[in-house]
Every structure is written in structure tokens, then in C-alpha cells.
C-alpha positions as CSV (number, residue, x, y, z in Angstrom):
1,X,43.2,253.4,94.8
2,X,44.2,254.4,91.3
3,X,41.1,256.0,90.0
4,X,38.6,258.6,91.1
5,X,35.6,257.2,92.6
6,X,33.1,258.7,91.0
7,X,34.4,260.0,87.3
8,X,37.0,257.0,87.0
9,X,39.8,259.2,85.7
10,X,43.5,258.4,87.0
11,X,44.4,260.2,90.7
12,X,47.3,262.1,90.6
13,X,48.8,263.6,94.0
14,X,46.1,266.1,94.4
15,X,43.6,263.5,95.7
16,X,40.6,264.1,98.8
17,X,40.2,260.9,100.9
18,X,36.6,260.6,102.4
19,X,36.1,259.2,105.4
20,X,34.3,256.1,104.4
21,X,36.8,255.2,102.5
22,X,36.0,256.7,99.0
23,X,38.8,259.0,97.1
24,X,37.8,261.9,95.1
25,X,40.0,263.7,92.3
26,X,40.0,267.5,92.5
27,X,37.6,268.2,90.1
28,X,34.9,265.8,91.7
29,X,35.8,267.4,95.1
30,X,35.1,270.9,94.1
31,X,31.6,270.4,92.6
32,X,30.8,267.8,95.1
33,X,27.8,268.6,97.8
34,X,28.9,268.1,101.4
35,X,27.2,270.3,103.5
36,X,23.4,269.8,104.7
37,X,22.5,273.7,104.4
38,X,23.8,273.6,100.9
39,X,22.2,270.3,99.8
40,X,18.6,271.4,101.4
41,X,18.3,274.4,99.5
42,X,19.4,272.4,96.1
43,X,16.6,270.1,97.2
44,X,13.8,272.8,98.1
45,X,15.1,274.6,94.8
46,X,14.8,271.1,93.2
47,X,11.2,270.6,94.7
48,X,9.7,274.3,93.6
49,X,10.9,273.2,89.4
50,X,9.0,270.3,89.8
51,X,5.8,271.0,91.5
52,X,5.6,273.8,88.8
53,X,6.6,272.2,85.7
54,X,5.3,268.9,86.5
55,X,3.1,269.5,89.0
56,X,4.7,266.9,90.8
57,X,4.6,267.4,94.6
58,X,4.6,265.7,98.2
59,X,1.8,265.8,100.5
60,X,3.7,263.8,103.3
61,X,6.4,265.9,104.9
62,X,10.3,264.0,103.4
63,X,13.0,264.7,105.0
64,X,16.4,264.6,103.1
65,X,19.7,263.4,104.9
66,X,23.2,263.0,103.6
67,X,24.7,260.2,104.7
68,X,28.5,258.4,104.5
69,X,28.7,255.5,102.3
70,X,28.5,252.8,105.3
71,X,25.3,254.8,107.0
72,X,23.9,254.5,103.8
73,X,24.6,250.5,103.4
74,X,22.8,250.3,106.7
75,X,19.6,252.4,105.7
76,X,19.3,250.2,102.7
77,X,19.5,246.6,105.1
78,X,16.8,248.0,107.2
79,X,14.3,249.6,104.2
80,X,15.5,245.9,102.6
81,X,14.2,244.0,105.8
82,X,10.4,245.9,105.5
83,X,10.0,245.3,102.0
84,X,8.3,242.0,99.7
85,X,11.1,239.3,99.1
86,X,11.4,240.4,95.1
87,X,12.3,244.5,95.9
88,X,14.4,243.0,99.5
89,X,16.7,241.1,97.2
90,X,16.9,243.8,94.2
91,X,18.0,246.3,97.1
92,X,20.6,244.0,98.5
93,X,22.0,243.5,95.5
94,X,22.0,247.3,94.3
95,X,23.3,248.2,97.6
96,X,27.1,248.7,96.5
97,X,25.9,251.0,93.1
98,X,23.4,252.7,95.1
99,X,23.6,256.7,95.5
100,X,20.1,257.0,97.1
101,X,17.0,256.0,98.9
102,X,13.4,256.5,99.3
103,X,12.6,255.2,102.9
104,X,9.2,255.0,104.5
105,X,7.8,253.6,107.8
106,X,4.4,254.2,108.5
107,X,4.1,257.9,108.1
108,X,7.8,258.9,108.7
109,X,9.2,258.8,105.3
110,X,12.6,259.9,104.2
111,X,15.6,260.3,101.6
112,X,18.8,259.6,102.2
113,X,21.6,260.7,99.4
114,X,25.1,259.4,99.5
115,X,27.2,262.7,100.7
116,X,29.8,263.9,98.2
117,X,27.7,264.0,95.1
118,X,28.7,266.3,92.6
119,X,25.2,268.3,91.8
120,X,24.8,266.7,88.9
121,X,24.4,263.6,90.3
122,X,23.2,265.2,93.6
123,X,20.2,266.4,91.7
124,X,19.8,263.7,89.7
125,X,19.7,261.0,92.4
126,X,17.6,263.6,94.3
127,X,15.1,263.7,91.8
128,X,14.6,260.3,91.6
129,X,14.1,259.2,94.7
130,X,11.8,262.1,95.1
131,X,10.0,260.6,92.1
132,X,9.7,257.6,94.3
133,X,8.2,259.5,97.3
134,X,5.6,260.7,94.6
135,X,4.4,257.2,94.0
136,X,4.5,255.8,97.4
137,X,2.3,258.6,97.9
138,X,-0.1,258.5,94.5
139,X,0.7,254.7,93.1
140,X,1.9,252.9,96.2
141,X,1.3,249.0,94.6
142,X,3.0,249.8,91.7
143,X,5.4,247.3,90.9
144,X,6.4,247.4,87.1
145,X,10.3,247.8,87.1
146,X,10.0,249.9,83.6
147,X,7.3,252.2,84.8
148,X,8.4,252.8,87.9
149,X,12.2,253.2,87.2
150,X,11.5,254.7,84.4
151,X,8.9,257.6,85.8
152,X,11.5,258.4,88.3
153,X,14.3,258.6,86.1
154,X,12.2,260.6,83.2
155,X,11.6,263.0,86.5
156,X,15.2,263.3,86.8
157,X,16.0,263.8,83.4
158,X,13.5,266.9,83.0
159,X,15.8,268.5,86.4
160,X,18.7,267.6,84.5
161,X,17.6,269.5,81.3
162,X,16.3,272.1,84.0
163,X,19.8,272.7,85.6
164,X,21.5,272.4,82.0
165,X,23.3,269.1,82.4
166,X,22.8,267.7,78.9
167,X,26.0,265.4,79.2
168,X,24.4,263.9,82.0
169,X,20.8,263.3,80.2
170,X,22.6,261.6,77.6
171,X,24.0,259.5,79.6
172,X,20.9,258.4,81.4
173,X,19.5,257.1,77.8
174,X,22.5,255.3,77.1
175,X,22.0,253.1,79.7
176,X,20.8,249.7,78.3
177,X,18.7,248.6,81.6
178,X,15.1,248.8,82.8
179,X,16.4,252.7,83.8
180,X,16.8,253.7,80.4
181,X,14.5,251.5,79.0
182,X,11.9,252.5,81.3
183,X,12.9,256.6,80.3
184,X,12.7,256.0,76.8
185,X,9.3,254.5,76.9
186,X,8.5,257.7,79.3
187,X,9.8,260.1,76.5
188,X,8.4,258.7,74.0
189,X,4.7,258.8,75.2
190,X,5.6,262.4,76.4
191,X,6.6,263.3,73.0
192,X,3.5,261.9,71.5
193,X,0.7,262.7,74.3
194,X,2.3,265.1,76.6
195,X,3.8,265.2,80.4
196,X,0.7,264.4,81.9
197,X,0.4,261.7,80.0
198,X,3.3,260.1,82.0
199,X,2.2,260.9,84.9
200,X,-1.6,259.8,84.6
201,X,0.3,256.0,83.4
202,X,1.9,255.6,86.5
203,X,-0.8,256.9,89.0
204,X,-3.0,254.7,86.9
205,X,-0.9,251.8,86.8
206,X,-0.7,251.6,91.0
């Protein structure tokens, strides 16, 4: 492999092979989360900016896990197998791209992170699946792709700002997709109504 797996920039000889397979450069190494003390209290840090900026919090217990690239293929197959055949066949094909996870069976629910994020992305991923636990929790038939995608993501852009990553909020509204189409719609009705406005759309919406 000739680039870095994650920032795409040429490997020289001071490389760090995962064990799934993926190859870091130095610099993605370093900043990269692989321990689960460190990335539980970046989560429960995560959590406490939310539920007192947003007010966005979880009444059902969520656990977080980091998982391998390969665990994480299989989490996705199995949360794939419970779901309707439109969101089955959207995860399947997302399954290569994907970083994250929201999970849920009956009451055990659960979010499984790629391990080896940089916190960047660490929180960013983080934060939207989190955002995803919210509505399974406040809007669980919500199926709009732009308002849901784009709820979670406007959730992780606020962490972003949050944490001081404006490179990385940028960009999130580059992307031409339903992700940053659906954010852009979410900042735009916060700029004009407010935060709660946002919020009261998708818990009204599902």
C-alpha cells in the first residue's frame, strides 16, 4: 500500500500496519484513538457538551466499543439482517466507507467505532452515531435520509466547532451528498429559528 489509509498522503518508511490490514502514516498514528479507557472518556466528555449545549441526551444506557475493521464489517451484516430492505441494502453498500454504527436489539443498544480514528474523526463519528441513538430513542420511524443524516451530522458539526476542528467542519459541508445536504438544511433553519428548532423537526418528523 502506497498511501495512508485514512489522510491519503504518500507512506514513506515510517509507516504503522494495523492488524486488520489498514496502514497508518505517522502523523495519523500519533493522533489516532486506540485504547478503550481513552476513547470512553472522549465519549463521556463528548456526551456532557452535548446534553448541555443541545440538550441532547440518552435515556437508554449505549455502550461504546472499538472494534477492528473486520469486527466491524460483521456488526454491520448482523444490524443489516434486522433492518427494512431499503436501510439493509444502504448499510451493505456503505459497509466498506463506514467508520461507525448505531446498533440496537430490543433494549440492548450499542456503538461501535472503527479503532484507530484520529479524534477528529473519533469524535465526529462518535457524535453521529450518538445522534442516531437520540432518534431511535425520540423519532424512531424516522426515515427521511436528509433529516436524519443531516440531524446527526449537524450534531457532529456543533462537537467539531466544540473541540476546535474547523478544518474538519468545512469539510463536512463540502460534501455534495444527502450528509451535507441534509447539514446545510440543519444550519440553515438553526441560523434562522434557532437549535431547538432542529431538534423539534426531527422529533416531530418521527
Amino acid at each position: 500500500m502506497d498511501h495512508c489509509e485514512l489522510c491519503k498522503a504518500l507512506l514513506t518508511d515510517e509507516r504503522w500496519y494495523l492488524s486488520d490490514g489498514r496502514v497508518y502514516c505517522a502523523t495519523c498514528h500519533a493522533s489516532s484513538i486506540f485504547l478503550p479507557e481513552d476513547a470512553d472518556s472522549l465519549f463521556q466528555d463528548m456526551k456532557a457538551i452535548l446534553a448541555s449545549e443541545l440538550d441532547i441526551s440518552l435515556n437508554i444506557p449505549t455502550g461504546l466499543a472499538l472494534v477492528d475493521q473486520n469486527q466491524l464489517g460483521e456488526v454491520i451484516r448482523k444490524q443489516a439482517s434486522l433492518e427494512l430492505s431499503g436501510d439493509r441494502q444502504n448499510l451493505l453498500l456503505d459497509a466498506e466507507q463506514t467508520l461507525g454504527i448505531y446498533t440496537r436489539r430490543g433494549m440492548r443498544r450499542g456503538i461501535y467505532l472503527q479503532t484507530g480514528l484520529p479524534q477528529a474523526l473519533f469524535l465526529q463519528v462518535a457524535a453521529h452515531e450518538l445522534a442516531h441513538a437520540w432518534q431511535g430513542e425520540n423519532c424512531p420511524v424516522l426515515r427521511d435520509p436528509i433529516l436524519r443524516e443531516g440531524f446527526a451530522e449537524w450534531v457532529a458539526f456543533h462537537v467539531l466547532g466544540r473541540y476546535g476542528y474547523v478544518e474538519s467542519q468545512e469539510r463536512m459541508l463540502a460534501r455534495q451528498d444527502i450528509y451535507g445536504e441534509g447539514l446545510r438544511w440543519a444550519l440553515k433553519l438553526e441560523a434562522g429559528q434557532g437549535a431547538q428548532a432542529v431538534i423539534t423537526a426531527c422529533r416531530d418528523s418521527g
